[in-house]
Phi, psi and omega in degrees: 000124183279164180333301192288285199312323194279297194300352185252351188272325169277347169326157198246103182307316191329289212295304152024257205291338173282347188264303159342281195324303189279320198276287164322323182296294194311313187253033167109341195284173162225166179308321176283334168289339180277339162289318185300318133316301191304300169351292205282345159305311224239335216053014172288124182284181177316297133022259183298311173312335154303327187287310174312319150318303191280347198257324182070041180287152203278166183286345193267331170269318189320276141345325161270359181240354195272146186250110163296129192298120193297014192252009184293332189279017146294327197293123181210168182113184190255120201231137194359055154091359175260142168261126172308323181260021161252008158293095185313313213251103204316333185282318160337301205315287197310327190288298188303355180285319197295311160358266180324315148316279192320316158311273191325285183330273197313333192270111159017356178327131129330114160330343203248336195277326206262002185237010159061048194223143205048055176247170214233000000 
């Protein structure tokens, strides 16, 4: 695991999820809407995403307790400056899919589009 891979593996999801939150707000989203990705990613309900917060659990615990949603390897493009599906390393992969999600939500996407629903 390289440098960049170990350090996204220790993030603290806690430090995070406020820079989600502000980043979606500002342009209008909501607090539910942001579960509501995560939901449909990780299958944690609110509940559990709160515990994870509160636990200060790592992207790396996170992620070990998450039923990734099977339509995630749709999530594809380029998010800070990585194309998602030329990541190896799997855990690296989920934070950016969640990355992404969220830049969608903030950039205005239809719920059905960011939720990878009705693809052929």
């Amino acid at each position: 695991m390289n440098d960049h891979d170990e350090r996204m593996a220790k993030m603290i999801f806690a430090s995070v999820y406020p820079h989600y939150l502000t980043k979606i707000e500002k342009k209008g989203r909501t607090t539910e809407e942001l579960l509501q990705v995560i939901e449909w990613l990780t299958g944690f309900k609110e509940e559990k995403v709160q515990k994870l917060i509160d636990e200060k659990a790592t992207f790396e615990q996170f992620f070990n307790e998450a039923k990734l949603h099977q339509n995630a390897p749709l999530i594809t493009g380029v998010i800070c400056g990585y194309r998602i599906e030329d990541i190896s390393t799997p855990l690296t992969r989920k934070v950016r899919y969640l990355d992404k999600l969220v830049d969608e939500l903030a950039k205005g996407r239809k719920m059905d589009k960011i939720l990878r629903q009705n693809t052929k």
